[in-house]
N, C-alpha and C positions, 0 to 999 in steps of 0.2 A: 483764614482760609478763603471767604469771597474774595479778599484782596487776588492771593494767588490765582482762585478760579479764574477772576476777571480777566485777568493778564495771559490765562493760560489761552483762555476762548479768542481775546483780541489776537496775541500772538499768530493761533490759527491761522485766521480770519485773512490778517493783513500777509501771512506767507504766502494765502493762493493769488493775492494780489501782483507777486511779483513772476508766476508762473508764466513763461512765453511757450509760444510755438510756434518754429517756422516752416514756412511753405512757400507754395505765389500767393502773393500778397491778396487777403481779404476771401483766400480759400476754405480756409478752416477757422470753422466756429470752435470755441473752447469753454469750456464751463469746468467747474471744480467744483466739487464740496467735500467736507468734513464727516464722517458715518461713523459707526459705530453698528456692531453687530447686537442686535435686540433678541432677547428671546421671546414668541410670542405663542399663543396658544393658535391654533386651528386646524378644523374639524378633533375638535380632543386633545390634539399632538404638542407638544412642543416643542420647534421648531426655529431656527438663528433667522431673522431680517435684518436687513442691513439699512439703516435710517440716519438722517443727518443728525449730529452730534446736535443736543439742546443745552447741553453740558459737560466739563471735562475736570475733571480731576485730577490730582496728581496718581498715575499707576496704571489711569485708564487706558485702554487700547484705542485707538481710533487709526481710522484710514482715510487716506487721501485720494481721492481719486477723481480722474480727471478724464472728462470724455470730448473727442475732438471730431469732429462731422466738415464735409467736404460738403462746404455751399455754393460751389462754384457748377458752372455745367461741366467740365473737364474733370480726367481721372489728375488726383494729386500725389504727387510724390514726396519724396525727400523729407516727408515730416518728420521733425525733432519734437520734444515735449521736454522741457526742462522744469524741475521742481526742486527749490530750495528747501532746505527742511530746516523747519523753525528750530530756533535753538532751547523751546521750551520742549522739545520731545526729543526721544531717542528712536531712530530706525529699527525696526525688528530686522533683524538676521532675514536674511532669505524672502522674505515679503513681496518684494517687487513681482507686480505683475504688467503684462500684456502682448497679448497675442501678437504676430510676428513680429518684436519688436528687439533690436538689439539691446539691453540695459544695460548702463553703464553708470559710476560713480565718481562724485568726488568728494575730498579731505580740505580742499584749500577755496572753498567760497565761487567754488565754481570754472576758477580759472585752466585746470585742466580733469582729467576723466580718464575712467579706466576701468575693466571688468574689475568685479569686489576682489579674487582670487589675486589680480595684480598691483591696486590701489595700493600707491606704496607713501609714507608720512617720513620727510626730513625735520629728525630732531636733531639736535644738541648731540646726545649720545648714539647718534647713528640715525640707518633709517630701518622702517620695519612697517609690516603688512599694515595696513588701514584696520581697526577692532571698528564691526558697524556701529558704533557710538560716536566715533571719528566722523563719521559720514555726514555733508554737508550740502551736498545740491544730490539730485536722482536725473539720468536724461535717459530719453525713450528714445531711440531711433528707430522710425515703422519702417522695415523694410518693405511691404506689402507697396501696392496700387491702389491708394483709396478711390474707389468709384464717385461721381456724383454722385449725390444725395444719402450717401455710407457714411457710419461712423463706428466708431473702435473707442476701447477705454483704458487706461493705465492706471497705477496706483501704486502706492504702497501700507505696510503698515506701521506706527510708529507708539511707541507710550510715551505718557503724558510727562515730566521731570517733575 
């Protein structure tokens, strides 16, 4: 089981590695990490926070999430976010989030995209709708106007394999 952990956490690790986002060049900062929802006590209550994964197991939930900030002095546009998803997790259904942002999928490593509803898999015995397990890159398209000095977050969530 450390073996698998190891591999599970590296895998993470090295996914948000390959995360891009385009814009005009050197516009948007981007950072990612790995969270997990924590339950924690305060004032009595017990209540979900959300903290970077310190470890990950097989079954665990975790989320990906990734915030992009406009360093530029001009308002930015055309932001894309694109997220591979490790092949040691599975996509949760319906997960993806962020705010005004078109999301879109793919099955084939990236190479093309498509809302979940139309995400379509050429097999051998035909082709047929994308099961989110299939799923293998996440892109955000911000529609919005990011201001200078603004920044917005995307994400999804995935379990551990």
């Amino acid at each position: 089981m450390n073996a698998k952990y190891f591999s599970c956490v590296s895998a993470l690790l090295m996914s948000l590695l390959s995360l891009n986002a385009q814009a005009a060049t050197g516009a948007i900062k981007v950072t990612s990490v790995v969270e997990s929802d924590v339950e924690v006590l305060k004032a009595g209550k017990k209540e979900l926070k959300r903290m970077p994964v310190s470890k990950a197991v097989p079954g665990a939930e975790v989320i990906f999430t990734t915030r992009f900030e406009n360093v530029s002095d001009k308002v930015a546009s055309d932001v894309t976010i694109n997220n591979p998803i490790a092949k040691e997790v599975e996509y949760k259904a319906g997960s993806a989030f962020g705010a005004d942002c078109e999301i879109v999928f793919s099955a084939d490593g990236g190479k093309t995209f498509a809302a979940a509803e139309s995400l379509k898999i050429k097999a051998a015995e035909g082709e047929h709708n994308a099961l989110p397990k299939e799923y293998t890159n996440v892109r955000w398209i911000y529609k919005g106007q990011l201001a200078a000095g603004k920044a917005s977050e995307v994400g999804f969530r995935a379990v551990i394999k």
